[in-house]
MOPAC internal coordinates of N, CA, C and O (Angstrom, degrees):
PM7 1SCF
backbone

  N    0.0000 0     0.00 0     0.00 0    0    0    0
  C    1.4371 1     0.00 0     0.00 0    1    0    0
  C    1.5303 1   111.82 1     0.00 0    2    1    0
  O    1.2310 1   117.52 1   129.94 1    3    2    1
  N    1.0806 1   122.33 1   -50.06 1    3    2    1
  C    1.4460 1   138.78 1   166.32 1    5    3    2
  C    1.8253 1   113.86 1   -35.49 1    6    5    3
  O    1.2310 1   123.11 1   135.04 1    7    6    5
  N    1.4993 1   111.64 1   -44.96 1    7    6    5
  C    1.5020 1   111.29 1   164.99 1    9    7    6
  C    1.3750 1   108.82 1   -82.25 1   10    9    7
  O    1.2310 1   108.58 1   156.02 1   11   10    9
  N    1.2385 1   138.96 1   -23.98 1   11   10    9
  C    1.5059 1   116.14 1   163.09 1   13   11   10
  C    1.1731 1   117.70 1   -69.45 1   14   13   11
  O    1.2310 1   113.01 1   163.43 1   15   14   13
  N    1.5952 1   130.81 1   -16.57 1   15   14   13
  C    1.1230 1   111.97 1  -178.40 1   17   15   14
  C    1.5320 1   117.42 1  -117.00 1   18   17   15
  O    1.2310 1   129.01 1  -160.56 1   19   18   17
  N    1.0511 1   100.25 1    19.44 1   19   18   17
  C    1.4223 1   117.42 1   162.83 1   21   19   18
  C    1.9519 1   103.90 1  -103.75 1   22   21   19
  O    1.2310 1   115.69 1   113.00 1   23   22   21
  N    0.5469 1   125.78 1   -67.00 1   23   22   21
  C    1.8484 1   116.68 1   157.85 1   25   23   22
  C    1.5869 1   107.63 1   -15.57 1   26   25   23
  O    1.2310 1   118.76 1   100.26 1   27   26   25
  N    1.0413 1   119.97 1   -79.74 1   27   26   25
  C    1.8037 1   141.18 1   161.24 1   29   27   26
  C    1.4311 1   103.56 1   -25.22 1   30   29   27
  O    1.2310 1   115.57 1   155.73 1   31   30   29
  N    1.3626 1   126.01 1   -24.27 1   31   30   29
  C    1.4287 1   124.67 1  -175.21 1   33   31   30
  C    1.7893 1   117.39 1    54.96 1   34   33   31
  O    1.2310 1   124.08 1  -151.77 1   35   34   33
  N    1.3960 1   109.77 1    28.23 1   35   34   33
  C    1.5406 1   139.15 1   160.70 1   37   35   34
  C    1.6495 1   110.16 1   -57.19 1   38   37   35
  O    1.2310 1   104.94 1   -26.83 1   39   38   37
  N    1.1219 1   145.46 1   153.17 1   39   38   37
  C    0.7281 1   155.55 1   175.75 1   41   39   38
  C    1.5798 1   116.83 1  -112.78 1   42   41   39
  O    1.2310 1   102.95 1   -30.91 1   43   42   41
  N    1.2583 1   148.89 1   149.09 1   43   42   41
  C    1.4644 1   149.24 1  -169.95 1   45   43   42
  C    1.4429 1   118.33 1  -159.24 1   46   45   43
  O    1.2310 1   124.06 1   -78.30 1   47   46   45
  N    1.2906 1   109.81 1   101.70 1   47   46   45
  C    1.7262 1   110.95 1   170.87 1   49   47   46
  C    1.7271 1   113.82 1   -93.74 1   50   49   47
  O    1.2310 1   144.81 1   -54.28 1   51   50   49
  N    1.0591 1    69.38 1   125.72 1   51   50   49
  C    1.8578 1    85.37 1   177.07 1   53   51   50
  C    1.3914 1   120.27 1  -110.41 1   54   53   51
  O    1.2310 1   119.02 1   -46.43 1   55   54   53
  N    1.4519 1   119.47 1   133.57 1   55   54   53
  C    1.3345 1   112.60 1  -170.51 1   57   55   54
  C    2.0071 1    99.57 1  -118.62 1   58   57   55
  O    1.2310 1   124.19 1   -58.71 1   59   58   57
  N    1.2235 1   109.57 1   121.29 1   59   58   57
  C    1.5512 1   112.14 1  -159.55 1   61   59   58
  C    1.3517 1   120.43 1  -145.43 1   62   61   59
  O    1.2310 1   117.31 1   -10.90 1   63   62   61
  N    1.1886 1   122.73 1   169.10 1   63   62   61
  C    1.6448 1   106.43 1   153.57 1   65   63   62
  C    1.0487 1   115.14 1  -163.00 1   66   65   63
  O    1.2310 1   128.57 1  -138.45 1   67   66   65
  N    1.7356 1   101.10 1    41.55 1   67   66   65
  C    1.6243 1   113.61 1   154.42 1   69   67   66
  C    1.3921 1   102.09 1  -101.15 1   70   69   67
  O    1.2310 1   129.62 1   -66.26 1   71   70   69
  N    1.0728 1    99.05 1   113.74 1   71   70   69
  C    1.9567 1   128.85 1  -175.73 1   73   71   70
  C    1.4884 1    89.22 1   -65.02 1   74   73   71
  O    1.2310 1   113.70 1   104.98 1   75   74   73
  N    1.5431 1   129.53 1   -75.02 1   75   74   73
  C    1.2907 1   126.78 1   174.89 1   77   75   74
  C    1.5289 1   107.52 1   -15.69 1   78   77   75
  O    1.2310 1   119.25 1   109.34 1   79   78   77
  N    0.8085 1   119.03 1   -70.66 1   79   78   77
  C    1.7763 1   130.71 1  -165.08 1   81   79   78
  C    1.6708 1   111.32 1   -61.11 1   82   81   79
  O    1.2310 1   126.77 1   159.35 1   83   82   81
  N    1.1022 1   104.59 1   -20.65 1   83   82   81
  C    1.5695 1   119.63 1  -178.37 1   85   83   82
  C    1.4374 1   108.24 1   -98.26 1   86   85   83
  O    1.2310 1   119.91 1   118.82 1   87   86   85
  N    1.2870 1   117.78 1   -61.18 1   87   86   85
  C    1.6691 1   108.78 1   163.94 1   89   87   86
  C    1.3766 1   106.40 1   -45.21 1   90   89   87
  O    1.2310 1   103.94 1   127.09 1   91   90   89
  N    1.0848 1   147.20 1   -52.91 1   91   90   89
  C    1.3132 1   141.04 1  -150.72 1   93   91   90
  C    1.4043 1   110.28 1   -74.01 1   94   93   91
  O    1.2310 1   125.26 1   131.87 1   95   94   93
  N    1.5781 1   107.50 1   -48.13 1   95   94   93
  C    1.9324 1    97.99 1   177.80 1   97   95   94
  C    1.4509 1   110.38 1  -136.88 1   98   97   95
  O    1.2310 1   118.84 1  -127.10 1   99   98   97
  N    1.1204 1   119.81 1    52.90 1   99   98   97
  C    1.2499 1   142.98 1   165.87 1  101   99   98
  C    1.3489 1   122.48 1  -126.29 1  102  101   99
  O    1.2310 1   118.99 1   -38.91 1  103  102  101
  N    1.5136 1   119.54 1   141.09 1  103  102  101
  C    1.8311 1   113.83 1   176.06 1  105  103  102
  C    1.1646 1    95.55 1  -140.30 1  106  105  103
  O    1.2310 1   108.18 1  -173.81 1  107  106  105
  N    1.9768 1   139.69 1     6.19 1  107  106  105
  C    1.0718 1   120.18 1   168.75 1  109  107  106
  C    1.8903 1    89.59 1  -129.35 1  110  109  107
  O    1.2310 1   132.28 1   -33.92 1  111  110  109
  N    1.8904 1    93.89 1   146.08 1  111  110  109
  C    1.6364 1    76.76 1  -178.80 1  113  111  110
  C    1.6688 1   107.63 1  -134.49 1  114  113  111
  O    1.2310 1   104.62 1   -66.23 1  115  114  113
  N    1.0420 1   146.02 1   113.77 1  115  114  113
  C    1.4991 1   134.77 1  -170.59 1  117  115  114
  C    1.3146 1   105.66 1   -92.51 1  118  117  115
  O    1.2310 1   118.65 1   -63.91 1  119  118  117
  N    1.4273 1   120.19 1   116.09 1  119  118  117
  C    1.4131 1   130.68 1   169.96 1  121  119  118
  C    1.4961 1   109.24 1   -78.93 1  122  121  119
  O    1.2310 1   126.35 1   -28.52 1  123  122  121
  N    1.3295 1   105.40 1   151.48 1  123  122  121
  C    1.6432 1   106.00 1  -176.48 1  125  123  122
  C    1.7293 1   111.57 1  -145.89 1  126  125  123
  O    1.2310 1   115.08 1   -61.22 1  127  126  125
  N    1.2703 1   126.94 1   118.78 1  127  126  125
  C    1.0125 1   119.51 1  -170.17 1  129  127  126
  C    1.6024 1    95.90 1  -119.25 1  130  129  127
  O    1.2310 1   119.35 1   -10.02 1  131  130  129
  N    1.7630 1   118.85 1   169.98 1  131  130  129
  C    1.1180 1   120.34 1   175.77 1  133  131  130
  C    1.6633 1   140.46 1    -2.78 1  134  133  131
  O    1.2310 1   131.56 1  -120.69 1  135  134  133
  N    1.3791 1    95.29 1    59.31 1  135  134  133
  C    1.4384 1   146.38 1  -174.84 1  137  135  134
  C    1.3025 1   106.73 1    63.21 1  138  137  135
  O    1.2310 1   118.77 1  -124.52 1  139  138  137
  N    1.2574 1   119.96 1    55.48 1  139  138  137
  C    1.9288 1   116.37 1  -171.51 1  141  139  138
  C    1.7135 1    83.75 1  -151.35 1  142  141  139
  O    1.2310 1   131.97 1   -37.47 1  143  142  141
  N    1.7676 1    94.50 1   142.53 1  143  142  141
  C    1.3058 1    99.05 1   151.52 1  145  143  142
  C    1.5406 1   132.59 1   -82.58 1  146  145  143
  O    1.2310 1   118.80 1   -61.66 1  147  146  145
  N    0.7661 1   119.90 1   118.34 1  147  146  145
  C    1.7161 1   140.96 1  -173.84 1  149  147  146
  C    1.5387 1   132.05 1   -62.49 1  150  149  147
  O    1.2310 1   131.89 1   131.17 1  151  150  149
  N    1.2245 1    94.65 1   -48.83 1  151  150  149
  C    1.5686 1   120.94 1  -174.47 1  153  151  150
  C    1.4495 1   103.82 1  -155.35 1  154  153  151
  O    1.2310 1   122.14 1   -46.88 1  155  154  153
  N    1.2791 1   113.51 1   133.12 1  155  154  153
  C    1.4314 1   126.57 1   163.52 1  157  155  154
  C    1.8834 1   117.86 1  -130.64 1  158  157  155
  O    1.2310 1   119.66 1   -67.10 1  159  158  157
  N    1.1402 1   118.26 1   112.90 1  159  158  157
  C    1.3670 1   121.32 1  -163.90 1  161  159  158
  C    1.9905 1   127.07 1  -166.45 1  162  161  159
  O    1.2310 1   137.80 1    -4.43 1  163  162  161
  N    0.6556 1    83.11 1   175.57 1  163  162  161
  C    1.7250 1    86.20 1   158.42 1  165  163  162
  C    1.2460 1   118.54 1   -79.30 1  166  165  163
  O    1.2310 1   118.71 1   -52.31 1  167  166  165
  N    1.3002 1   120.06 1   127.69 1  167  166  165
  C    1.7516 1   145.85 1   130.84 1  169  167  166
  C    2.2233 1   101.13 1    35.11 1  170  169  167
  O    1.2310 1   130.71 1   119.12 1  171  170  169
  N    1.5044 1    96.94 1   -60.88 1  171  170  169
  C    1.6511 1   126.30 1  -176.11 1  173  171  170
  C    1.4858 1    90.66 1   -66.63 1  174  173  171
  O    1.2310 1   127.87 1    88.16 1  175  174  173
  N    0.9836 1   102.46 1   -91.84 1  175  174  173
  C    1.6249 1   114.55 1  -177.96 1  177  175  174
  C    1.3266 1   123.95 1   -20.63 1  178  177  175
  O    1.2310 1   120.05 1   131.70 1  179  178  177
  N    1.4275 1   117.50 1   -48.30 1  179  178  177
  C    1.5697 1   137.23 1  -170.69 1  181  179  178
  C    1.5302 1    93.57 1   -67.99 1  182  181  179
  O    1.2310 1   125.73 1   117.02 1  183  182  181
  N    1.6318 1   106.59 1   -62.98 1  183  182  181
  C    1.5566 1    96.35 1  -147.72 1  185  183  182
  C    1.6351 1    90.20 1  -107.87 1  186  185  183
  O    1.2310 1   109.96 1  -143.22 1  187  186  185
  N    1.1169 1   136.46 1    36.78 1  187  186  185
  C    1.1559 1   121.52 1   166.14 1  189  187  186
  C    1.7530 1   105.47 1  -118.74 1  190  189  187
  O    1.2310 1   121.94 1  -174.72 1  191  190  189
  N    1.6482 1   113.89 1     5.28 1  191  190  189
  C    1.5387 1   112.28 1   165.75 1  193  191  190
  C    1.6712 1   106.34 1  -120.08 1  194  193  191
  O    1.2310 1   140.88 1   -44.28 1  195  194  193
  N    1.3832 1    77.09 1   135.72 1  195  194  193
  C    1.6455 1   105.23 1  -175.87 1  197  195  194
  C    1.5171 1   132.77 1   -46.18 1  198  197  195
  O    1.2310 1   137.65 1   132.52 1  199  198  197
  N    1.8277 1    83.42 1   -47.48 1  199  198  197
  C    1.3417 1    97.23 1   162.33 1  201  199  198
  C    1.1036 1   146.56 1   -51.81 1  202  201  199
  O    1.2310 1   129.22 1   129.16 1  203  202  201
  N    1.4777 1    99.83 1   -50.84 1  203  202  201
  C    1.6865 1   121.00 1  -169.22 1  205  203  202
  C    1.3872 1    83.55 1   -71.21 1  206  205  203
  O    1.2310 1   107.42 1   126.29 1  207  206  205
  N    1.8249 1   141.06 1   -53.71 1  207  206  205
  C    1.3795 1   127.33 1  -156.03 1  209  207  206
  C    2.0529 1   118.72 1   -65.50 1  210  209  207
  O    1.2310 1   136.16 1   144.04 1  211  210  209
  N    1.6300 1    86.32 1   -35.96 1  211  210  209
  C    1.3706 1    88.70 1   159.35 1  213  211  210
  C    1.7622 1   137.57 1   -77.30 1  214  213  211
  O    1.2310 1   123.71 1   128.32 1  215  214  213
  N    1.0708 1   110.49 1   -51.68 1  215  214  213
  C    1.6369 1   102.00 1   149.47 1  217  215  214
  C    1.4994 1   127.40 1   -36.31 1  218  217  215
  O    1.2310 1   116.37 1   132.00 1  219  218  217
  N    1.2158 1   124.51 1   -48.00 1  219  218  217
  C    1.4677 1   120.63 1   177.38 1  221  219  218
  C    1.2449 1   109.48 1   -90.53 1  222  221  219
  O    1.2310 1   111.37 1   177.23 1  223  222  221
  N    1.3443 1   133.86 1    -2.77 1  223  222  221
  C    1.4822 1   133.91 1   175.83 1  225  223  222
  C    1.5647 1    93.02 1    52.01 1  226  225  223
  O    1.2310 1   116.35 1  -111.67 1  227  226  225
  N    1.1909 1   124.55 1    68.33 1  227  226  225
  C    1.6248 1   135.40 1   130.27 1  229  227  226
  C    1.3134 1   127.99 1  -116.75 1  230  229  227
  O    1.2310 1   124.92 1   -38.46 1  231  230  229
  N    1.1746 1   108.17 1   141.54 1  231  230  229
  C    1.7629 1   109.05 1  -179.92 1  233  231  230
  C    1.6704 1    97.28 1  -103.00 1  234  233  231
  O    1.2310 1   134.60 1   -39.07 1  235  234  233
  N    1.6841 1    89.37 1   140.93 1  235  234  233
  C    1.4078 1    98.94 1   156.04 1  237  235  234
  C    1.5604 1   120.43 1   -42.06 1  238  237  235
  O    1.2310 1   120.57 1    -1.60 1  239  238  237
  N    1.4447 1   116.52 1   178.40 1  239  238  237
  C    1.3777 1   142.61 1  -162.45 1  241  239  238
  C    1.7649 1    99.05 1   -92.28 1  242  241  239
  O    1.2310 1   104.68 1   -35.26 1  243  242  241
  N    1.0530 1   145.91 1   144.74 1  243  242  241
  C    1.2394 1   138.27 1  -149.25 1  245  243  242
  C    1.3084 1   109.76 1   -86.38 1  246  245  243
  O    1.2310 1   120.98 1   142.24 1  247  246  245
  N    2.0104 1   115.73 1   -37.76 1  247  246  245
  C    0.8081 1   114.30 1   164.01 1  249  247  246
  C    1.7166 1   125.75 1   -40.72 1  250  249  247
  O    1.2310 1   122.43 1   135.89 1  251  250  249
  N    1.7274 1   112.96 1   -44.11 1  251  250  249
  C    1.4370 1   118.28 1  -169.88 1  253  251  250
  C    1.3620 1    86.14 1   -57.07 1  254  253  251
  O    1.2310 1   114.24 1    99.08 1  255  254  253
  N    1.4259 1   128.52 1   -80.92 1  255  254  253
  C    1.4643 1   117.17 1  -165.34 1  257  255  254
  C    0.9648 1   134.87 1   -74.79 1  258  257  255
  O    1.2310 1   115.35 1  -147.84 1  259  258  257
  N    1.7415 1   126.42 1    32.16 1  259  258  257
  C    1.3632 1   140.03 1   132.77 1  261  259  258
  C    1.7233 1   112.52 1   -63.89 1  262  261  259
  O    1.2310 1   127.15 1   141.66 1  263  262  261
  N    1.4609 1   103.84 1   -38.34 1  263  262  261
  C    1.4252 1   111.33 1  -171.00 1  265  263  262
  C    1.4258 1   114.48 1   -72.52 1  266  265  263
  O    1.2310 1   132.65 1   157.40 1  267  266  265
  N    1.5950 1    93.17 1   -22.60 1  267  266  265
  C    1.5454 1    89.06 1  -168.28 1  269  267  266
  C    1.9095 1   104.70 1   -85.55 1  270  269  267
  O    1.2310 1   128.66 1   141.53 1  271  270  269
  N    1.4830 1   100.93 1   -38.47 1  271  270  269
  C    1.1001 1   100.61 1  -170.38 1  273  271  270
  C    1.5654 1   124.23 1   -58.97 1  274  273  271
  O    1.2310 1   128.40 1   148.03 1  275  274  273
  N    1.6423 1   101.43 1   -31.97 1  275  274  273
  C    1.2057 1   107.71 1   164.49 1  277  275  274
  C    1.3980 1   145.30 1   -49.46 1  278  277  275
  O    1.2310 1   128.93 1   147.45 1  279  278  277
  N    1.7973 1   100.40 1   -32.55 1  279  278  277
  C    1.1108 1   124.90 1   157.77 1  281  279  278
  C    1.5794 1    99.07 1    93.16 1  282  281  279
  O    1.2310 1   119.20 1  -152.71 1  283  282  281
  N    1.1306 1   119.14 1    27.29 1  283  282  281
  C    1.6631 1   145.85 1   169.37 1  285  283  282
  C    1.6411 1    94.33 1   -45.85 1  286  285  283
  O    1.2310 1   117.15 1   -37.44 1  287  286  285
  N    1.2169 1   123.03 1   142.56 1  287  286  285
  C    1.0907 1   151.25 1   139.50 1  289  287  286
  C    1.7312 1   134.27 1   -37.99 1  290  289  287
  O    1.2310 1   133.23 1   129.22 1  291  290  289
  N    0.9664 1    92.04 1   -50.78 1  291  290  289
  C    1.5900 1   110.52 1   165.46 1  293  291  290
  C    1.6536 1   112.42 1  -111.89 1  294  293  291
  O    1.2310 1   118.11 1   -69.63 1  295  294  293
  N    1.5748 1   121.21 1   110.37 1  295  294  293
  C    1.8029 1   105.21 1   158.44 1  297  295  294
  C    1.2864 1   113.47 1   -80.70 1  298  297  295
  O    1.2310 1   130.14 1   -49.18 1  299  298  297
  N    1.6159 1    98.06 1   130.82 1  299  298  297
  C    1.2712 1   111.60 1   138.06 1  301  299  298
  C    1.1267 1   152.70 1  -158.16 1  302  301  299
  O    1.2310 1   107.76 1    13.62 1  303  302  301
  N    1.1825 1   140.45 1  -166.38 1  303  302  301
  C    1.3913 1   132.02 1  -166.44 1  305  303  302
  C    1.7558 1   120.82 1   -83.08 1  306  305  303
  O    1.2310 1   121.88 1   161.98 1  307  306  305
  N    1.0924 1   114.00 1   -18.02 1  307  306  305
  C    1.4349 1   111.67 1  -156.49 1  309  307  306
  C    1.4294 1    99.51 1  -130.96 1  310  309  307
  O    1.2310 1   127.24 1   -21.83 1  311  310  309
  N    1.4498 1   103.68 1   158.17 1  311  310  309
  C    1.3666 1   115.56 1  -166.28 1  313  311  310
  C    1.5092 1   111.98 1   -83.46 1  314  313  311
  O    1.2310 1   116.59 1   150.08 1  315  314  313
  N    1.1698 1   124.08 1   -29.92 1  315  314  313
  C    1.4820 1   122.87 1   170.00 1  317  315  314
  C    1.6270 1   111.83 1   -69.19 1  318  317  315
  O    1.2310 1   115.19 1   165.98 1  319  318  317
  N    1.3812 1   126.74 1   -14.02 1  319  318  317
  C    1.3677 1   124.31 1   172.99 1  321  319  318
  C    1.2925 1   118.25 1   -88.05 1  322  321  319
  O    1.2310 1   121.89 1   138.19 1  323  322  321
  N    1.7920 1   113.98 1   -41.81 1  323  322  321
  C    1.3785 1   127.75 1   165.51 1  325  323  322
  C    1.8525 1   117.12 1   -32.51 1  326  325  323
  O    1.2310 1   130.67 1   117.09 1  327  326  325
  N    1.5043 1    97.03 1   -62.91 1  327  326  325
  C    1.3338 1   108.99 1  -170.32 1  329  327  326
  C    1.9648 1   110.69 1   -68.04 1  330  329  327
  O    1.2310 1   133.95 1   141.31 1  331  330  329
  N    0.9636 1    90.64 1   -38.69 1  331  330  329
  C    1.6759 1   105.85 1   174.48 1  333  331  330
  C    1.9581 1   101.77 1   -49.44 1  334  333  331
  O    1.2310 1   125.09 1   125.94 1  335  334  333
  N    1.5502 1   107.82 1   -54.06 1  335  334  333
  C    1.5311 1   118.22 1  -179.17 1  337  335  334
  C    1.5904 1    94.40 1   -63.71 1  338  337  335
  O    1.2310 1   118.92 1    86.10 1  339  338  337
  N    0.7578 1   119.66 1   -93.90 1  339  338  337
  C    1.6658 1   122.90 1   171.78 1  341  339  338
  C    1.6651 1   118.88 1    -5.31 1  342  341  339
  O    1.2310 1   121.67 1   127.90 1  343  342  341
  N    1.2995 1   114.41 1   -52.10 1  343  342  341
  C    1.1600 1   110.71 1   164.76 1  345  343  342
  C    1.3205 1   122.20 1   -60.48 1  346  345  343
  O    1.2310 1   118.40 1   134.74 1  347  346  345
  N    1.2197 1   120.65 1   -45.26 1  347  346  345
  C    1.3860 1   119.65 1   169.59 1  349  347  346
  C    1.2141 1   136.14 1   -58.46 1  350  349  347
  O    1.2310 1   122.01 1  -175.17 1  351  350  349
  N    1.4027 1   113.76 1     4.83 1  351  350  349
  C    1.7133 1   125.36 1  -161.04 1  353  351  350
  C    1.6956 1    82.69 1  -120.78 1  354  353  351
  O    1.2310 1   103.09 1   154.53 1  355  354  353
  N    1.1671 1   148.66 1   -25.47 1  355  354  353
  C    1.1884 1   159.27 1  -155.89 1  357  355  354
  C    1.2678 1   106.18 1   -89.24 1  358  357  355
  O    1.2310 1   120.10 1   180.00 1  359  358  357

């Protein structure tokens, strides 16, 4: 539903905290902690500061903290980029 209505040029706020689901079809993300918005940004932005993830008690997307743990060069979110970094360390 989300690609038809992004086609449609619709707009959709989602309130969630499956990070998965948000990396995946989201590119703007407003963090909100103890009833204030916190952070407002891109996908990168959101989950690549520490802060904002700890204040709002969300974790990155699993992929990010595969990337991180790995100690990858590039973060990121998605599995076709992961493996791409990975290959390159190989």
């Amino acid at each position: 539903m989300l690609h038809v209505l992004k086609e449609d040029n619709v707009g959709v706020i989602t309130i969630t905290h499956d990070m998965e689901f948000v990396a995946d079809n989201f590119q703007r993300i407003v963090a909100m902690a103890h009833k204030n918005i916190i952070a407002d940004g891109t996908k990168e932005e959101i989950f690549w500061n520490e802060a904002v993830l700890e204040d709002s008690k969300i974790c990155k997307p699993v992929i990010g903290e595969l990337s991180e743990l790995l100690g990858l060069s590039r973060k990121t979110l998605y599995l076709d980029e992961i493996v791409e970094e990975i290959k390159k360390h190989c």
